[in-house]
LOMI-284996 format. One record per residue (C-alpha): z, x, y. Coordinates in pm, whole numbers, plus 50000, padded with zeros to 5 digits. Layout:
<sites>
@Z: Z&X: X&Y: Y;
...
</sites>
This chain:
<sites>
@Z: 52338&X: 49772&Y: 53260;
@Z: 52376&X: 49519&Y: 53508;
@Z: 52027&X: 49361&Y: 53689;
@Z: 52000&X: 49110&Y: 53947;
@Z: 51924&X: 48731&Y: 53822;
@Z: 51530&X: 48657&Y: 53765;
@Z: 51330&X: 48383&Y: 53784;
@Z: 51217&X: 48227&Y: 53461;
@Z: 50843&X: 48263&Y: 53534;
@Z: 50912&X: 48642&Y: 53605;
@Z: 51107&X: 48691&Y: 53276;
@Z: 50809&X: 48503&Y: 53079;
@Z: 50547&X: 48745&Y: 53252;
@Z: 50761&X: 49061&Y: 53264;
@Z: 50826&X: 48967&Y: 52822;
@Z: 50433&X: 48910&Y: 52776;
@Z: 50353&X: 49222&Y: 52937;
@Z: 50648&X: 49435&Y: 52702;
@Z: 50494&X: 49297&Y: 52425;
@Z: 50156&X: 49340&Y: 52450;
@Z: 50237&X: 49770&Y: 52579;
@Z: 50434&X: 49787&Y: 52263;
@Z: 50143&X: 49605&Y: 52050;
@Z: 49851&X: 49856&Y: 52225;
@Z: 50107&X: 50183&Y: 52173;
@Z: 50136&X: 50093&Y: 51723;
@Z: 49766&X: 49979&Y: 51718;
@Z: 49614&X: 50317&Y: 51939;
@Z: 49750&X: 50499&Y: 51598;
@Z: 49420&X: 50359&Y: 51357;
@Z: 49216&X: 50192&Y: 51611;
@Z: 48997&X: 50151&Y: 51884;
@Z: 49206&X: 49921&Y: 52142;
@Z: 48899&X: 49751&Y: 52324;
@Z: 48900&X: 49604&Y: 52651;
@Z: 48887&X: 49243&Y: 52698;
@Z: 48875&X: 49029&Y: 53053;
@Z: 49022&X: 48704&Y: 52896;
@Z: 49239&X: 48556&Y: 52635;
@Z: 48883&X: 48583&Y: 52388;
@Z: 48938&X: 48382&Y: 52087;
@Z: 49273&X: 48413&Y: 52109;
@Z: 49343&X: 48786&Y: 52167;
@Z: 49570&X: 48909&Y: 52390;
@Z: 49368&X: 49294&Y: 52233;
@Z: 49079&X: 49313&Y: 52006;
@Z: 49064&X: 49608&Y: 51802;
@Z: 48768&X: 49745&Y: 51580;
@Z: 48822&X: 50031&Y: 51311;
@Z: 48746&X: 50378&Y: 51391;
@Z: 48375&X: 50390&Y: 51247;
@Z: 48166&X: 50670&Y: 51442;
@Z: 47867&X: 50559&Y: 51191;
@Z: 47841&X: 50200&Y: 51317;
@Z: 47821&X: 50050&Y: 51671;
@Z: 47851&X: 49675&Y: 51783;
@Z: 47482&X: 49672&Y: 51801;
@Z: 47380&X: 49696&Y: 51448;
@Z: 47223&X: 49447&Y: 51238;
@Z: 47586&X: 49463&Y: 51036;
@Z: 47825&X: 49598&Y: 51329;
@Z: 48221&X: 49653&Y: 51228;
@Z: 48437&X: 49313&Y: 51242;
@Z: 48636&X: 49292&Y: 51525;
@Z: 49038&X: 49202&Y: 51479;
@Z: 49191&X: 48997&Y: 51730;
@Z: 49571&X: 49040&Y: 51815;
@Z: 49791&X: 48795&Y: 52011;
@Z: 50109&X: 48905&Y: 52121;
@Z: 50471&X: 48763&Y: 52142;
@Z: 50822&X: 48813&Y: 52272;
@Z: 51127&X: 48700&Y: 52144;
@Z: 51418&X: 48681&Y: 52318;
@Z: 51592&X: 48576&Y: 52091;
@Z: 51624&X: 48407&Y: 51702;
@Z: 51635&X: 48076&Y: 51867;
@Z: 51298&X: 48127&Y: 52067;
@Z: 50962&X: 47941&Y: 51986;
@Z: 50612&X: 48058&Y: 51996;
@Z: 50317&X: 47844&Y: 51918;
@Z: 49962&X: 47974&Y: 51828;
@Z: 49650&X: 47764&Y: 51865;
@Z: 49541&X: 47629&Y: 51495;
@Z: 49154&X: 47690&Y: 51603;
@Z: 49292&X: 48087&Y: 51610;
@Z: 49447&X: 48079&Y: 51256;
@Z: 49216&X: 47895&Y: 51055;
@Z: 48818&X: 47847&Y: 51047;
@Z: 48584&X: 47548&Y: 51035;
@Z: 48669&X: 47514&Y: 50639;
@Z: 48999&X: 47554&Y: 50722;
@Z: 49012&X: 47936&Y: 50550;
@Z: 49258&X: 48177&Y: 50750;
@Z: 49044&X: 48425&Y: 50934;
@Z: 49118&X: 48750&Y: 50786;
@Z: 49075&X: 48984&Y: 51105;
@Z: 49345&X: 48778&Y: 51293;
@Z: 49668&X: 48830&Y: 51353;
@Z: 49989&X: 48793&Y: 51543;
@Z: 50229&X: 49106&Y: 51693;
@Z: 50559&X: 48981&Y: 51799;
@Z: 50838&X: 49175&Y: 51962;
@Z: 51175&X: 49180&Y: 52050;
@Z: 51526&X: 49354&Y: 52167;
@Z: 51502&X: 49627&Y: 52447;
@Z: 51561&X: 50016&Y: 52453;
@Z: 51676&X: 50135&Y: 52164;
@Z: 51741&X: 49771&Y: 51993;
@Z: 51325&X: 49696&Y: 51957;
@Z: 51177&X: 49568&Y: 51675;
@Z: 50827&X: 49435&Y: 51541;
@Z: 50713&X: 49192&Y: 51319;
@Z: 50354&X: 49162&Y: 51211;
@Z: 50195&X: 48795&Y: 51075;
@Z: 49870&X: 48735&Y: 50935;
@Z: 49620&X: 48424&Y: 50968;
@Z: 49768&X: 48357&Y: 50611;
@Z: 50097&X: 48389&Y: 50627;
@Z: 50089&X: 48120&Y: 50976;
@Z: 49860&X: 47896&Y: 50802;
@Z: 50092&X: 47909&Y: 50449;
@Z: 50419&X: 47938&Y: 50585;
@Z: 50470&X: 47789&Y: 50948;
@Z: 50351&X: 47398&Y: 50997;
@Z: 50121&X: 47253&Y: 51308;
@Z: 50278&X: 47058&Y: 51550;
@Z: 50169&X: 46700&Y: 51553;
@Z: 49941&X: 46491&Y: 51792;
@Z: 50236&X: 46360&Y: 52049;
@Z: 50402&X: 46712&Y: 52060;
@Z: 50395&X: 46858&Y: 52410;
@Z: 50157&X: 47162&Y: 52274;
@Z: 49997&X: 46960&Y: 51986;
@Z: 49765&X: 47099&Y: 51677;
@Z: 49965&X: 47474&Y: 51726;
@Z: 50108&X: 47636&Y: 51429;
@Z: 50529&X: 47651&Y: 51560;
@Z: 50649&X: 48007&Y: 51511;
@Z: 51060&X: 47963&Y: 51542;
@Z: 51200&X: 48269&Y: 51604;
@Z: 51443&X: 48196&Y: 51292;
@Z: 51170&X: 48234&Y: 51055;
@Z: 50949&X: 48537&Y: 51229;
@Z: 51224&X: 48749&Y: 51317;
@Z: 51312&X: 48848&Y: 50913;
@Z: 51284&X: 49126&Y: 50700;
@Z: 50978&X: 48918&Y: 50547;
@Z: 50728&X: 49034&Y: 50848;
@Z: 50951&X: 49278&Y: 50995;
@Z: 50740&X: 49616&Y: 51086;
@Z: 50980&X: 49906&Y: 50839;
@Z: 50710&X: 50141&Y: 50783;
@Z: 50443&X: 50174&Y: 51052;
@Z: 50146&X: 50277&Y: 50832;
@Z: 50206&X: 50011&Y: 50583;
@Z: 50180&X: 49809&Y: 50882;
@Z: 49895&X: 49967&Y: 51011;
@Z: 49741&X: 49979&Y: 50646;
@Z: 49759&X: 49626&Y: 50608;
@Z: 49546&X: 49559&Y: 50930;
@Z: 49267&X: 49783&Y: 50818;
@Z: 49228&X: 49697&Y: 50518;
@Z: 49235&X: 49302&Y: 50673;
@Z: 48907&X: 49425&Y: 50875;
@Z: 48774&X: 49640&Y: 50620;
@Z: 48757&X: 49277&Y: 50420;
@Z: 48641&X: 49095&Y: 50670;
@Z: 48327&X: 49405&Y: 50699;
@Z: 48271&X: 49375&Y: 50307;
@Z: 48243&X: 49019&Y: 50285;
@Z: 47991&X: 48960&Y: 50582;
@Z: 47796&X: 49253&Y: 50473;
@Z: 47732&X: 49100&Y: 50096;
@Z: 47716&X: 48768&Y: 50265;
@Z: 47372&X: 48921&Y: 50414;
@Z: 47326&X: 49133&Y: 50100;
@Z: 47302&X: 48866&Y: 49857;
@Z: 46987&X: 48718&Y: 50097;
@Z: 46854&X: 49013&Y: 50140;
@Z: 46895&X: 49183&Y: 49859;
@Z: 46821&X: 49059&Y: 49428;
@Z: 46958&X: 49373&Y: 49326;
@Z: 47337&X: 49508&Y: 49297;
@Z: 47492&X: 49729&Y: 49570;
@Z: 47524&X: 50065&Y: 49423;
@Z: 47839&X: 50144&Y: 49707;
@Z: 48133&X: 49936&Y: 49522;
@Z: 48372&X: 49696&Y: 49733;
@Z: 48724&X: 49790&Y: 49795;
@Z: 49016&X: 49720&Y: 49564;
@Z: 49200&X: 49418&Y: 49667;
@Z: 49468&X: 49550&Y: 49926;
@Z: 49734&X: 49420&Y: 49651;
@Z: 49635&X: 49689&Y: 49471;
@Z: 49646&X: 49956&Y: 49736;
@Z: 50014&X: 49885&Y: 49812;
@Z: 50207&X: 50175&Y: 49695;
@Z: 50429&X: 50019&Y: 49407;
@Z: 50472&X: 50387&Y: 49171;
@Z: 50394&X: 50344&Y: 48799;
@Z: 50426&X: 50591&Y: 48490;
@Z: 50038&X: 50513&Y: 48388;
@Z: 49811&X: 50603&Y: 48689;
@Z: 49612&X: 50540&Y: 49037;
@Z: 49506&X: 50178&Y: 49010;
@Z: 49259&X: 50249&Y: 49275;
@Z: 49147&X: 50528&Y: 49108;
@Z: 49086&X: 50449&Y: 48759;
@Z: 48946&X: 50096&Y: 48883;
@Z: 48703&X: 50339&Y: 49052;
@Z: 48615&X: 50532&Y: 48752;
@Z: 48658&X: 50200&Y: 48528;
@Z: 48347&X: 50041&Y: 48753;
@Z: 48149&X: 50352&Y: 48756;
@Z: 48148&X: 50353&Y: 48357;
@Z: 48021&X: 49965&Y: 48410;
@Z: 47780&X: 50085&Y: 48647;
@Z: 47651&X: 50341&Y: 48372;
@Z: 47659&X: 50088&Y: 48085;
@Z: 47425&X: 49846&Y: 48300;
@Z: 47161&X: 50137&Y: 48359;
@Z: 47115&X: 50172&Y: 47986;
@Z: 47163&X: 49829&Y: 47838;
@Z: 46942&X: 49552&Y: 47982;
@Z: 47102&X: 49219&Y: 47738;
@Z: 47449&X: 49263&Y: 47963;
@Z: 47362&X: 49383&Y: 48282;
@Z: 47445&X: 49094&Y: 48454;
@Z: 47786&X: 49047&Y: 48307;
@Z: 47834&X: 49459&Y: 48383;
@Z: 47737&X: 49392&Y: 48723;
@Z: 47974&X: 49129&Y: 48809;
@Z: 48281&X: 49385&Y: 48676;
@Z: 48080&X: 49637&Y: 48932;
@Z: 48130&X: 49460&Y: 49213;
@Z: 48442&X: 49274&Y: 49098;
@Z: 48757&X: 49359&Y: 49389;
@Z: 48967&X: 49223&Y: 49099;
@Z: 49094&X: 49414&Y: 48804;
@Z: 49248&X: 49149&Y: 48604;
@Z: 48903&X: 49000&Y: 48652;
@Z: 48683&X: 49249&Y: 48604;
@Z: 48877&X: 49287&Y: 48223;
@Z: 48844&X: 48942&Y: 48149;
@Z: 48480&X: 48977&Y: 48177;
@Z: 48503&X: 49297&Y: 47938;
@Z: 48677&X: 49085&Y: 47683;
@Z: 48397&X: 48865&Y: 47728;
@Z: 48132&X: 49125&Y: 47676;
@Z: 48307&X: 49232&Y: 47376;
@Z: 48341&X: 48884&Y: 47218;
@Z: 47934&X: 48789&Y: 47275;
@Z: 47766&X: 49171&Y: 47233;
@Z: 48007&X: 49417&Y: 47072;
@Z: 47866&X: 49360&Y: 46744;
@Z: 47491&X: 49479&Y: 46901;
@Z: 47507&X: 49683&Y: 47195;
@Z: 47734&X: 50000&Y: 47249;
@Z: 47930&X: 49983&Y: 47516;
@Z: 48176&X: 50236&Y: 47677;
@Z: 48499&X: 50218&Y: 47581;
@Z: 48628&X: 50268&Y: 47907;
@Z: 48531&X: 49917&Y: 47944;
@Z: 48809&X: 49773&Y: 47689;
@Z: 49124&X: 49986&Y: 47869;
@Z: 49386&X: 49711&Y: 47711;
@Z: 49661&X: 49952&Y: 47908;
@Z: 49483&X: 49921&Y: 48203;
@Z: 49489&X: 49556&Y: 48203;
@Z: 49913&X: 49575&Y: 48104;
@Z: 49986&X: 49805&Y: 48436;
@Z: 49730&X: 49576&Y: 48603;
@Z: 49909&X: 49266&Y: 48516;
@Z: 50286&X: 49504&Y: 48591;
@Z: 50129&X: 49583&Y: 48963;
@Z: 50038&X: 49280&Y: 48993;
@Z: 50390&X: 49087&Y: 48906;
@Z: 50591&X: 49396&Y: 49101;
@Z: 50352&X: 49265&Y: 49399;
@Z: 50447&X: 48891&Y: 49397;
@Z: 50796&X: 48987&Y: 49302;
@Z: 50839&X: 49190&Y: 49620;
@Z: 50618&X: 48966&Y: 49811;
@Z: 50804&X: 48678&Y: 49752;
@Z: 51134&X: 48811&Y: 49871;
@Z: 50993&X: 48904&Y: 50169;
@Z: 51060&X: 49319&Y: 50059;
@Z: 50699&X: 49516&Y: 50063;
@Z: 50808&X: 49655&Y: 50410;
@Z: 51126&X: 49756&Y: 50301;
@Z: 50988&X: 49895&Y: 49965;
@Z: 50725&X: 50073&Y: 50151;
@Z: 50998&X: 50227&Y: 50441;
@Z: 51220&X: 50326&Y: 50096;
@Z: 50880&X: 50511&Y: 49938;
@Z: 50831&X: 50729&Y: 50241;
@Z: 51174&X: 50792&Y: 50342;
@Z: 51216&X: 50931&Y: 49940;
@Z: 50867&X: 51153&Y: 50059;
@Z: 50939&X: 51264&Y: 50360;
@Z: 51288&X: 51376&Y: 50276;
@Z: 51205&X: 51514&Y: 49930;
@Z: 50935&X: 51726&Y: 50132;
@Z: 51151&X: 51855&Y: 50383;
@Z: 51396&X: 51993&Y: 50160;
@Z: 51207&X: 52128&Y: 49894;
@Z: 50893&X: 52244&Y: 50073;
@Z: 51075&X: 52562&Y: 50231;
@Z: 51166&X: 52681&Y: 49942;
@Z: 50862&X: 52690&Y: 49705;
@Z: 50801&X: 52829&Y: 49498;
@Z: 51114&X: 52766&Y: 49332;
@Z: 51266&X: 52901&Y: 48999;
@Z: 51147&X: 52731&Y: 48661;
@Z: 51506&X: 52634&Y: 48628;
@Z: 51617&X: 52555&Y: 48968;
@Z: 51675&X: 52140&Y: 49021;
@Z: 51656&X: 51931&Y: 49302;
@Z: 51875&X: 51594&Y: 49308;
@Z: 51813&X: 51369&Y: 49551;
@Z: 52099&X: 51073&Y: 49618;
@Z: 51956&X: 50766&Y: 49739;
@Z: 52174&X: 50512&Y: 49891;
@Z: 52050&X: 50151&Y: 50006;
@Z: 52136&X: 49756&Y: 50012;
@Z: 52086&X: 49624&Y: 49689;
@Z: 51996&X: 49255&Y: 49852;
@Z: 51786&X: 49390&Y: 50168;
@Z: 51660&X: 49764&Y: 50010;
@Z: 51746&X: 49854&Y: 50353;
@Z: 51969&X: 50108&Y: 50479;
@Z: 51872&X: 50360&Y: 50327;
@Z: 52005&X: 50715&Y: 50325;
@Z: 51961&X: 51009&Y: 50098;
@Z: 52150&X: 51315&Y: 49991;
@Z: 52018&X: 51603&Y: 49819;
@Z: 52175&X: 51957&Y: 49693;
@Z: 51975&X: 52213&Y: 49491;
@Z: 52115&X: 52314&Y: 49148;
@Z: 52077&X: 52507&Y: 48805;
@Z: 51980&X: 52350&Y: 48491;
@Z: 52290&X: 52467&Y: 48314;
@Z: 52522&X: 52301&Y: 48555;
@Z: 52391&X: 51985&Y: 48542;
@Z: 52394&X: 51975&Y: 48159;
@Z: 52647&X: 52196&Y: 48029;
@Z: 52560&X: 52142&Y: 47658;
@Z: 52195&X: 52241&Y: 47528;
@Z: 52008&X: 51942&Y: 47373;
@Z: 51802&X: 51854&Y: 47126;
@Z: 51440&X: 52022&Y: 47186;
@Z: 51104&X: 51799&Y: 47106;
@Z: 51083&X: 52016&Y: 46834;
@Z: 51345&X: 52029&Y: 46490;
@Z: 51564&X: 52285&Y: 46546;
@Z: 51507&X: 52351&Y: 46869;
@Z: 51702&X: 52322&Y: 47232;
@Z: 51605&X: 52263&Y: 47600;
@Z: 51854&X: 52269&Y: 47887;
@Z: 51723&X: 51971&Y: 48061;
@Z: 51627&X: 51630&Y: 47938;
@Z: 51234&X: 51648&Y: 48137;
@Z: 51074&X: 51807&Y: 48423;
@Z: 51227&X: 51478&Y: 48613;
@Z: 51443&X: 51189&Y: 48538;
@Z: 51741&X: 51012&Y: 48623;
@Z: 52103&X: 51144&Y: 48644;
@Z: 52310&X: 50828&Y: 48764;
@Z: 52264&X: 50422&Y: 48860;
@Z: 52480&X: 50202&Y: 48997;
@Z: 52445&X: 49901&Y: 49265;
@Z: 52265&X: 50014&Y: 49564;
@Z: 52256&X: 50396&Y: 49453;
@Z: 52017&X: 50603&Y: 49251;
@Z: 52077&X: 50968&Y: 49167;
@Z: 51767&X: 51138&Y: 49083;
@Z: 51648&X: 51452&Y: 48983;
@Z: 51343&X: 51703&Y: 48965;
@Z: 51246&X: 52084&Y: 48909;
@Z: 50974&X: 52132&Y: 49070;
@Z: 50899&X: 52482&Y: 48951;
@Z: 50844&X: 52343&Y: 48636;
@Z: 50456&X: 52198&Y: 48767;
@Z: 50187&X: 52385&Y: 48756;
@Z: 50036&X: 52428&Y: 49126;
@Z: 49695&X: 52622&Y: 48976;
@Z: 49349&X: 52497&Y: 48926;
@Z: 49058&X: 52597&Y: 48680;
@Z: 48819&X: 52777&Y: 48860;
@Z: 48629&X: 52897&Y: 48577;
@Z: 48684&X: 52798&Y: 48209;
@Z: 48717&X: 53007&Y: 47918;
@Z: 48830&X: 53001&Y: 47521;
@Z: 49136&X: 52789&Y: 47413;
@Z: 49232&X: 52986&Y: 47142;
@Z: 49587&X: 53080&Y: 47304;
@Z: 49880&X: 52867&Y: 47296;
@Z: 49939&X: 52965&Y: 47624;
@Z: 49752&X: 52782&Y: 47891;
@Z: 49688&X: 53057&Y: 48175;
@Z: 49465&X: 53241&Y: 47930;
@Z: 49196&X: 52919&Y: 47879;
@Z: 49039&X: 53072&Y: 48218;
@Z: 49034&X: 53210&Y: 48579;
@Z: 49282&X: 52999&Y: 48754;
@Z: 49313&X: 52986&Y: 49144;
@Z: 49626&X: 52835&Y: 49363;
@Z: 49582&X: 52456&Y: 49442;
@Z: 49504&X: 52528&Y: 49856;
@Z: 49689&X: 52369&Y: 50162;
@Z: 50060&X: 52457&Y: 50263;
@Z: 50349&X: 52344&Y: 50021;
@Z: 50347&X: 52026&Y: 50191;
@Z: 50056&X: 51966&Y: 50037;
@Z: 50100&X: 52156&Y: 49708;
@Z: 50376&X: 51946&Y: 49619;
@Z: 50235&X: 51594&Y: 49704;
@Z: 50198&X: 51510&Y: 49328;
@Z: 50521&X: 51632&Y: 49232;
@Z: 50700&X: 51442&Y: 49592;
@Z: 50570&X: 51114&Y: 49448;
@Z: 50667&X: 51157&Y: 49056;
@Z: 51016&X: 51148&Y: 49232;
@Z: 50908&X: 50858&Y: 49437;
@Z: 50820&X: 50678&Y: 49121;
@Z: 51121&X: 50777&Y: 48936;
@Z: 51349&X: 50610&Y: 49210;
@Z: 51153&X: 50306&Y: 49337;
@Z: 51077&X: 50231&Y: 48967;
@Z: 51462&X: 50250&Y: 48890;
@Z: 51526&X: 49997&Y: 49189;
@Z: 51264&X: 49748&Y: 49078;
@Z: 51407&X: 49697&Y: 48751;
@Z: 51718&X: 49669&Y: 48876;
@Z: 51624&X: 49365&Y: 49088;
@Z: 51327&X: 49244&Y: 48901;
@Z: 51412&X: 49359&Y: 48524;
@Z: 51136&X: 49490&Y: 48340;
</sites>
């Protein structure tokens, strides 16, 4: 659509203004957008995490995050961000800041979030004789990639909380440790690393690192000759480390002192070390967002088909298509149809045990992989949506008579979350190896 001719000042104003209404509409999702009467420290918007249990005037108030905001016209636009902003005294990238930038119009928008450590690792400063000196140079040909490109909105959005919820950890032990000899019985989160969604056949990292401390935090109440070395696993935010200091344990008072063996999980410490390379892999190729707008596009479609119909036959099968870029994991697009086990696999085959037969390979698996397509598959009425209410004998081979059982509650949405996300896993899992090998 045609528009009269503007002045460059006017476009510059008119861009800054765009971008920061986009920036406040994606952050009023998690946070509290505060009110601010001047660029403070940077910030175009501060932003503090929705606590209703802590104000700004306690002795340990919430860390603020501070956003500065940026158009783009286009790739070959540059934006510059004061280095004072990025890094601190000690030169360490403050964690709650962070930069929103923006670009395209209508229909054709798109965001790209950077952190204090991705500026300070990846961009350079501009030197003393440059005509906006000691600024880290953000060239729109390096911000405006898939690498900080906004795909998923809560990743996004997860990524900034957990940024302040780091920054609130870390100043609270900071006054802790002075305050306090003795350990904090509330442990610190995991390392956000660990909380990105990368699907695995073992387990929730954050959840058995959970249960994995509170065994540590057991140990130390009992046995007084390693309750140092059990407290540092307690408030470790790093599983790799907080095994290494098992092994330790181990090696110096296995021989004396009983010790859970939750403690010595050696595969917990393989799927930590899997996560952990799946991370850097992805990382590196600038493909978490992508990964994490391929994870809930598999959800949110696998949930709007099969929710409806639940509860579904024992041998009724869902198969979900999923089509993407190999090179981006963009793109992506899903088909799905609903089918019976004996048309999928016309032949019975081989049962787990001898001279038996089943008419499926598993509850889930994978039908068909080729570049940029994975064919999936699931039957969903073969999980158990129950609980144990109230447990009984075990006697019987069959499971529903070990107790009073009760339906898991919530709509089917909900009910099926655990079964959504083993297809999840079987797909994303399938991609990764793919690009990454095992």
């Amino acid at each position: 659509m045609w528009s009269e001719p503007r002045p460059p000042w006017l476009i510059r104003q008119e861009n800054g203004s765009v971008a920061e209404a986009r920036t406040r509409a994606l952050l009023m999702d998690r946070f509290w957008v505060l009110e601010r009467s001047a660029d403070v420290e940077g910030a175009d918007l501060i932003i503090q995490r929705r606590l209703t249990n802590r104000s700004l005037l306690d002795r340990t108030p919430p860390r603020l995050g501070f956003i500065q905001t940026k158009f783009y016209t286009d790739s070959s636009t540059t934006q510059y961000v004061h280095c004072e902003y990025v890094r601190d005294n000690q030169g360490t990238p403050r964690t709650e800041f962070f930069v929103l930038c923006h670009t395209g119009t209508e229909d054709g928008t798109q965001a790209y979030l950077l952190t204090a450590e991705d500026i300070s690792g990846r961009f350079e400063l501009t030197p003393a004789e440059h005509s906006k000196p000691n600024r880290f140079a953000l060239p729109g040909k390096d911000v405006l990639t898939q690498r900080f490109q906004i795909l998923d909105r809560g990743s996004a959005l997860d990524r900034i909380e957990r940024a302040l919820r780091d920054a609130d950890f870390d100043k609270n032990r900071a006054f802790a440790a002075w305050a306090l000899p003795s350990i904090n019985n509330d442990p610190p989160p995991i390392l956000p690393v660990y909380e990105e969604r990368i699907d695995n056949r073992w387990g929730d990292i954050p959840k058995e690192f959970n249960r994995f401390r509170e065994s540590a935090q057991w140990a130390s109440w009992e046995l007084r000759d390693v309750y140092e070395k059990l407290c540092e696993i307690q408030e470790s935010r790093d599983p790799e480390q907080a095994l290494a200091i098992a092994l330790k344990i181990k090696r110096q008072w296995g021989n004396s002192v009983r010790i859970p063996d939750e403690i010595f999980d050696d595969m917990f410490l393989l799927i930590v070390e899997h996560h952990k390379r799946r991370y850097e892999q992805l990382s590196n190729e600038g493909l978490l967002g992508a990964h994490a707008a391929m994870r809930r596009s598999i959800i949110e479609r696998m949930i709007r088909d099969v929710a409806p119909k639940m509860p579904l036959p024992y041998d009724e099968v869902y198969v979900l298509t999923t089509q993407f870029n190999p090179s981006t994991l963009g793109d992506t697009s899903h088909t799905s149809q609903f089918a019976r086990a004996e048309l999928l696999w016309r032949e019975p085959l081989e049962g787990y045990l001898a001279g038996t037969t089943k008419n499926m390979p598993d509850k889930s698996g994978i039908l068909e992989v080729a570049p940029g397509k994975i064919c999936a598959y699931i039957a969903p009425g073969r999980y158990n949506y129950q609980y144990l209410v109230k447990a009984g004998p075990r006697g019987s081979s069959n499971w529903e008579d070990w107790g009073e059982w009760a339906d898991t509650p919530g709509s089917w949405e909900d009910r099926i979350k655990d079964v959504v996300e083993t297809m999840a896993l079987n797909v994303l899992e399938q991609v990764l190896k793919d690009r990454f090998g095992e």
